[in-house]
Structure formats: structure tokens, C-alpha cells
C-alpha positions in Angstrom: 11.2 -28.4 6.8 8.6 -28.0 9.2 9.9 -25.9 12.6 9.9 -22.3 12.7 12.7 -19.8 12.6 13.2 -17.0 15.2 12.4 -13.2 14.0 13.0 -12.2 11.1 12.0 -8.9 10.3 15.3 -7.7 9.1 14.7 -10.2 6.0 11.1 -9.9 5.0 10.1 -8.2 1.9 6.8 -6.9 0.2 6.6 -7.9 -3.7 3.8 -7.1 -5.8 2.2 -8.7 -8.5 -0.5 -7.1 -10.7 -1.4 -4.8 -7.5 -1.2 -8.0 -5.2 1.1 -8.4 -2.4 3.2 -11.0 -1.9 4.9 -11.1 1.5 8.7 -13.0 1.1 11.3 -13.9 3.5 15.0 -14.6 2.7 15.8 -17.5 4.3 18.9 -20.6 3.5 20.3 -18.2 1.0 17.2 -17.7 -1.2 13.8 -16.4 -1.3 11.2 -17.9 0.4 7.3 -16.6 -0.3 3.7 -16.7 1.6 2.0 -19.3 0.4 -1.4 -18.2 1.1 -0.6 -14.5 -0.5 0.6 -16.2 -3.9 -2.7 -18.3 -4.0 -4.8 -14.9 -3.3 -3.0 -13.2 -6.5 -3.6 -15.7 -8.5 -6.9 -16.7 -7.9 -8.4 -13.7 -6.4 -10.3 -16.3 -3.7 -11.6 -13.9 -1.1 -10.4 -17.5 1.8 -6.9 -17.8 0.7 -6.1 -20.2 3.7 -9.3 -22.6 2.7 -8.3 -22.9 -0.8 -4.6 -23.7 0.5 -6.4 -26.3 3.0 -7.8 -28.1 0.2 -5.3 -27.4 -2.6 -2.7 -29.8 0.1 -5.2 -32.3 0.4 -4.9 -32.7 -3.9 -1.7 -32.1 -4.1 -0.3 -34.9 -1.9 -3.7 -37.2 -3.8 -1.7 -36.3 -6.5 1.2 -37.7 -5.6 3.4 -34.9 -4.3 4.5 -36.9 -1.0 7.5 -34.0 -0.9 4.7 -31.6 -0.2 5.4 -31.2 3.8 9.1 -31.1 3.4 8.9 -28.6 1.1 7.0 -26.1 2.8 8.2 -23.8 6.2 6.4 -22.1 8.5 8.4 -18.9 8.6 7.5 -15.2 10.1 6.0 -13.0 8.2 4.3 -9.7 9.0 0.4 -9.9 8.9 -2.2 -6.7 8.9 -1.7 -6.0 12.5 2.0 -5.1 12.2 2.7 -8.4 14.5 4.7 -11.4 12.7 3.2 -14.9 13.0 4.4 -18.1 11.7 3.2 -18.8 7.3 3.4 -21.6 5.4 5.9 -20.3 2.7 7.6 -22.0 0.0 10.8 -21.3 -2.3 10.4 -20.3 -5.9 10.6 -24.1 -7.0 8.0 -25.5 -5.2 5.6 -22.7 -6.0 6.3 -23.5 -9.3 5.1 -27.1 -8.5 1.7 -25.5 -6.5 1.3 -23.1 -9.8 1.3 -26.2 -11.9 -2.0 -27.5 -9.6 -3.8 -24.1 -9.4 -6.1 -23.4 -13.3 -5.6 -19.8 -13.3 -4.8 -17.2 -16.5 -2.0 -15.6 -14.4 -0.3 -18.8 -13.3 2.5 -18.0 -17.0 3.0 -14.3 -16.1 3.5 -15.2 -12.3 6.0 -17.9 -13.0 7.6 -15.3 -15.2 7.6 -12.9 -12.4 8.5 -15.1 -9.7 11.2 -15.8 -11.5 12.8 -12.4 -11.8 11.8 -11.5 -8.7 13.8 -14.4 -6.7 17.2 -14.5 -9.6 17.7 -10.8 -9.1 18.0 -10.4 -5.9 20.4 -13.8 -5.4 23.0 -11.9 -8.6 22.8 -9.4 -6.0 24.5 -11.3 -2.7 26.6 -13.1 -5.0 28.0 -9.6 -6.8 27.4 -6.7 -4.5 29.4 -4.6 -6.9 26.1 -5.3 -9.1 24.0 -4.0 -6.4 25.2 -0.7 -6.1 25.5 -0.3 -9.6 21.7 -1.2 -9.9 21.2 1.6 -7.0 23.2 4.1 -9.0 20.9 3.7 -11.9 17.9 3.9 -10.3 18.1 6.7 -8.4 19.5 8.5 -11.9 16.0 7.4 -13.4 13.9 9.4 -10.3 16.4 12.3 -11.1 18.5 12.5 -8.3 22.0 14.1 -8.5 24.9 12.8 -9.2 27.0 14.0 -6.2 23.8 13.0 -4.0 23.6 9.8 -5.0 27.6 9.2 -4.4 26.7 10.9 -0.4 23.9 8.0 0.3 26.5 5.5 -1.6 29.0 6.7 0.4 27.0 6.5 3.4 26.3 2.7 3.0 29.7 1.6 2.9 31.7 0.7 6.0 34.9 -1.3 6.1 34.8 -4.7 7.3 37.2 -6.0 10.4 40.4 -7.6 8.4 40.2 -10.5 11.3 36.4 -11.9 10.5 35.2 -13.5 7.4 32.0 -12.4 6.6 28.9 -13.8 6.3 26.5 -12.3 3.9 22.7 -12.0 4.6 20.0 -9.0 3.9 18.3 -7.1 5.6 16.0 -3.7 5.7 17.8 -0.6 5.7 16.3 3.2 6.9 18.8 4.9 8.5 19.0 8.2 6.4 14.8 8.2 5.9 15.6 8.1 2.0 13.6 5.1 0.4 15.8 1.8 0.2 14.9 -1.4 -0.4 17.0 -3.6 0.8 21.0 -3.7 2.4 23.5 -6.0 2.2 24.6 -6.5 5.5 27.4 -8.8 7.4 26.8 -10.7 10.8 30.3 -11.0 12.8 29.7 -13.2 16.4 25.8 -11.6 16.4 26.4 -8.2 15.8 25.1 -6.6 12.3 27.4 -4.1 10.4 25.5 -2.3 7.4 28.3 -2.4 4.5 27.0 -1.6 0.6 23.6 -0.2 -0.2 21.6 -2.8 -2.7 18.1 -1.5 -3.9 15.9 1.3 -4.1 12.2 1.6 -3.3 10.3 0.4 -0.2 8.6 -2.4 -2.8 9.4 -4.7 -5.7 7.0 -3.9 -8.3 6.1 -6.5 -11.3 6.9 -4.9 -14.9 
């Protein structure tokens, strides 16, 4: 996969790892994460991009010809606030760039990477999960019952009988309370927010 996609700041996420940030994009139904940032958090390089430049160079010396296919250069959001294209990858093939980078997190990120990425996809494919998630963790940062059922509440508009739906995420902010993401449902280019998902502006590594 090597052209970009168009914007995408409804679907782009900050994860963190041991303090690190690790931008990700939800892209073809899963997540997809900056290659440069995972590299950075594991290895703590101070030139991300040059050890990326040569970590390619071994990795296709080492026989992994899939290498270009397997990355995308997708739109992610950089210091400046602007969006430029990133070499990002899926949560298999950074497994496979783990496997070529000698680091003491490399275990504990694969184990994170992959909660991180199921989660969220148990969420699209059972939104009923989702909200039930929400519920929870707004009960554990003490909110109220009854205001918790309001933002629910909120969240949930009925979908048009005549369209089938299409689900993809997106950011959510319209009531200023902290939400991760919402599940959202595209109908002929227009965007209808329908269930809230998550809590939190960030996913934070146990």
C-alpha cells in the first residue's frame, strides 16, 4: 500500500505507552500506527526517522520483500497541529519491525499493542459493548448515575430505516465532556453521531 489517503482527522488517535505517544489512525477497518513514534518508544533514539531509514534497509537485507506493501503513508497530526503523510503500519507488521529492533520493551509493547488494537475492533463489531464500557468508566471517576444515562442519552440518534449503515470512528466533543472516541455512521457522505464508545481524550498503557 503505498498512496496516501485524504484527511483523516476524524479517525486519528493518541495512545500511550510508558509516557510515549503513539499517534494511530483507523484505517480498512483496523488500526493502523506511526511508525516512526513506535520506534521512538521503544528505543528512546533521539532521530526516529534515521533509525527507520536504516532499520528498512535491514529489514528487506533480511528478506522481508513485503516490507513496502505493508506500510502506508497515512495522515497523521505532527507538533504543529497540521497533518502530513507517515509511514504507518498495522499491528501485524509492527509485530514483524518489533521482531528486528533489540530493545527490553519490545515483550511489553507487543503486549500492549495488542490490547490496544483488539479492544477497540470488539468495540465496532459490538457497540452494545461500547457503551457498556463507557457506563463503567465514568462510574470509576464517580460520576452519577442519572448523568451518565443524559451524555448516553445524548449520543444516541436513530438511524434512517432506508440506509444501511456503514460503521467507521471518529472523534467526538460535542458536549465538552472528555470522550474518546464515537461510533459514527456515514450515509451518501454525510456523518450522523449514533452510540457513544470510550472515555478519556487518551488510551493509556496499564
Amino acid at each position: 500500500m503505498n498512496e496516501p489517503i485524504g484527511d483523516t482527522t476524524e479517525t486519528t488517535k493518541i495512545a500511550l505507552f510508558k509516557g510515549r505517544q503513539i499517534r494511530k489512525i483507523f484505517y480498512q477497518n483496523e488500526w493502523w500506527f506511526s511508525v516512526v513514534d513506535v520506534i521512538e518508544a521503544l528505543t528512546e533514539t533521539e532521530r526516529p526517522r534515521k533509525y527507520w531509514s536504516d532499520l528498512k534497509k535491514k529489514l528487506i537485507a533480511e528478506g522481508y520483500s513485503e516490507l513496502s506493501e505493508n506500510i502506508g503513508q497515512l495522515k497523521l497530526p505532527s507538533a504543529d497541529g497540521k497533518f502530513y503523510e507517515t509511514d504507518c503500519a498495522n499491528a501485524e507488521s509492527i509485530f514483524r519491525l518489533i521482531q528486528s529492533i533489540p530493545s527490553p520493551k519490545a515483550e511489553p509493547f507487543k503486549r500492549w499493542l495488542a490490547k490496544v488494537g483488539y479492544e477497540r475492533v470488539q468495540e465496532i463489531e459490538n457497540p452494545e459493548l461500547a457503551v457498556k464500557r463507557t457506563r463503567t468508566l465514568y462510574k470509576l471517576k464517580r460520576y452519577g448515575e442519572d448523568w451518565i444515562e443524559k451524555i448516553l442519552l445524548n449520543y444516541i440518534y436513530k438511524k434512517p430505516a432506508s440506509k444501511k449503515p456503514v460503521l467507521i470512528l471518529g472523534l467526538g466533543r460535542r458536549t465538552g465532556v472528555p470522550i474518546d472516541l464515537s461510533l459514527k455512521i456515514r450515509y451518501n457522505g454525510t456523518t450522523n453521531l449514533i452510540s457513544l464508545i470510550f472515555t478519556n481524550n487518551i488510551c493509556v498503557d496499564s
